[in-house]
C-alpha positions in Angstrom: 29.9 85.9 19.9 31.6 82.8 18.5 29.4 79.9 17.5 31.4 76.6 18.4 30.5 73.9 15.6 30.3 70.8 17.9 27.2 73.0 19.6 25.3 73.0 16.3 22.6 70.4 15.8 22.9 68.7 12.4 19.4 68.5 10.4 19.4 66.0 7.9 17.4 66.5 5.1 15.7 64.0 2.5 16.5 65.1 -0.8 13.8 64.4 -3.5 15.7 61.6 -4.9 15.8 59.5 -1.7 12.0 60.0 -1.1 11.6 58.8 -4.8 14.1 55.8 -4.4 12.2 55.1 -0.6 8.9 55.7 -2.5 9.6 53.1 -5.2 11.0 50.2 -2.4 8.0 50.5 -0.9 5.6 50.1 -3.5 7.4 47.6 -5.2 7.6 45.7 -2.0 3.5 46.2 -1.9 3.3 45.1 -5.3 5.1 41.9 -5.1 3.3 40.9 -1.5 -0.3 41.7 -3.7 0.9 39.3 -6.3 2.9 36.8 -4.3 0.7 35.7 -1.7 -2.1 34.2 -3.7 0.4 32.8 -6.4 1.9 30.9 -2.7 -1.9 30.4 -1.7 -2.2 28.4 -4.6 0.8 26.4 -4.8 0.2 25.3 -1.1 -3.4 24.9 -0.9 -2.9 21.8 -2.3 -0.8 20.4 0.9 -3.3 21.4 2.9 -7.1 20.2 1.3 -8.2 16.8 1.2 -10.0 15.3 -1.5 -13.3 16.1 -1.2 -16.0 13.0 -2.0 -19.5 12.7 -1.7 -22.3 10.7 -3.4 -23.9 12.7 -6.0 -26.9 11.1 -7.5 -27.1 10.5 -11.2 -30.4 9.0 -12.1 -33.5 7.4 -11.2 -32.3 3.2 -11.6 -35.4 2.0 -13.4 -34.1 4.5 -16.1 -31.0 2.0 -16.5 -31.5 -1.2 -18.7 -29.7 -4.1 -17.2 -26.4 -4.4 -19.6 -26.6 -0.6 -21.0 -23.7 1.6 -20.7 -24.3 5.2 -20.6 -23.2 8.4 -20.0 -24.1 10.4 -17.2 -23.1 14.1 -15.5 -22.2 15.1 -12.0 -20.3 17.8 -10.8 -17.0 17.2 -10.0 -16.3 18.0 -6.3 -13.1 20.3 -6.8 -12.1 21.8 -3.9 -11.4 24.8 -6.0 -13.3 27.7 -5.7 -12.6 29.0 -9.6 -12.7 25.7 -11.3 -16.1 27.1 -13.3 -16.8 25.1 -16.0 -14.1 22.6 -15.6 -16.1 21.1 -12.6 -18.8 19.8 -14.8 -17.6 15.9 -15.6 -19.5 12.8 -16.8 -18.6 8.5 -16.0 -19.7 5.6 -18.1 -22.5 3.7 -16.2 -23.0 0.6 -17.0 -26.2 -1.6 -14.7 -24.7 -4.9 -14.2 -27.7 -6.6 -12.6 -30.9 -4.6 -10.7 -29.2 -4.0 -8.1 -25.6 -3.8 -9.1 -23.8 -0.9 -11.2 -20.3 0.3 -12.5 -19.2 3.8 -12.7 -15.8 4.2 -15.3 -14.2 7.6 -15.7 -14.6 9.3 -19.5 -11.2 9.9 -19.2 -8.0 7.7 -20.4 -5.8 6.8 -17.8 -2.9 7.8 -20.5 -3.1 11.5 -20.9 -6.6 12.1 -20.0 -8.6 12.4 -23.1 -12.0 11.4 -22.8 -12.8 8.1 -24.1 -16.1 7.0 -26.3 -18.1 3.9 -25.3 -18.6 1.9 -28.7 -21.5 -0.7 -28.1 -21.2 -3.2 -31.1 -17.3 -3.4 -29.9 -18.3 -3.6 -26.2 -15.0 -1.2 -26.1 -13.8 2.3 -25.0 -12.1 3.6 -27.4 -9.5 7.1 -27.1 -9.1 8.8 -29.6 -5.8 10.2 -28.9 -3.4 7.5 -28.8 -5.4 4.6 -29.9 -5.8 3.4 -26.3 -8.7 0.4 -25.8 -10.3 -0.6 -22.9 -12.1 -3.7 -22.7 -16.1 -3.4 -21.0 -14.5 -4.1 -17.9 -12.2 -0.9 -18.4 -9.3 -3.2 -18.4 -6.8 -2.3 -20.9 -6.9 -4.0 -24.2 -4.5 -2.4 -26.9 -2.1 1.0 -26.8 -0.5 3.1 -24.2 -2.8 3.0 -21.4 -0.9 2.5 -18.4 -3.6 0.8 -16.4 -7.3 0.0 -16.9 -9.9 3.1 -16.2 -10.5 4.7 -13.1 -14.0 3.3 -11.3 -16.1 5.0 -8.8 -18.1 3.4 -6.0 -22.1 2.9 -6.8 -24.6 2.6 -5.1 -28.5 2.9 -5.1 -29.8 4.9 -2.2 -34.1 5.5 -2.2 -34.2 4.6 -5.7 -31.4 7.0 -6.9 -28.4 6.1 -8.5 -25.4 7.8 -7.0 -22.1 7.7 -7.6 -18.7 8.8 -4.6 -17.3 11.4 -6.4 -14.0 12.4 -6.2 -11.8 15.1 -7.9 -11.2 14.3 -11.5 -7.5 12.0 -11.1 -4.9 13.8 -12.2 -2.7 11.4 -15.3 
């Protein structure tokens, strides 16, 4: 009996070197989803989170002398879930009256470094560039583009608190 080619069903088979080639794709493919999604995670998230504020409190006011500046600490309010250590921040506060007080950021409106209250000048002082700041945390002398960043104060039950914000980006 004859066997008539057209009647024969073709198998095709997968040699070892396609499976491998397939194999790899696909796993790469994997690999680069695993990585790229949080890498686009984070360059969106940004688009899509407000800035979070809130009133943290700082300090009891009678603990603040009328014409002091000090330093106090809050944590910052990141919206980041990893920012650790980072969200840990400070502001000059300075008690204008009994009832009135200004919050400055520690950090120069230049590049960011954190600037040093000097009381005999009545000055900030940053010691990266040379930038001044006059108590008012206007500028006085150097690069600062404008004066310091202030918060909003208030005194709620006796506690100083200060609206936090994320720390401004320079």
């Amino acid at each position: 009996m004859a066997h008539d080619s057209n009647d024969r069903t073709s198998v095709r088979t997968l040699t070892r070197r396609q499976f491998l080639t397939w194999l790899s794709v696909a796993l790469g493919g994997l690999g680069a989803t695993l990585v790229g999604v949080p890498v686009i995670g984070f360059l969106l998230a940004p688009l899509f989170q407000k800035p979070q504020q809130s009133w943290r409190p700082v300090g009891d006011a009678d603990n603040f002398k009328i014409g002091e500046t000090v330093q106090v600490a809050f944590t910052d309010p990141s919206p980041l879930p990893w920012a650790g250590v980072t969200a840990a921040t400070a502001v000059w506060l300075r008690r204008e009256s009994k009832d009135q007080f200004t919050a400055f950021a520690v950090n120069c409106s230049h590049l960011g470094c954190p600037v040093q209250w000097i009381p005999d000048g009545k000055l900030f002082l940053c010691p990266c560039h040379g930038g001044v700041y006059y108590q008012d945390g206007s500028v006085a002398a150097g690069p600062p583009p404008r004066p310091l960043t202030t918060y909003n104060v208030r005194v709620n039950a006796g506690q100083v608190e200060i609206l936090t914000q994320p720390t401004p980006i320079v």
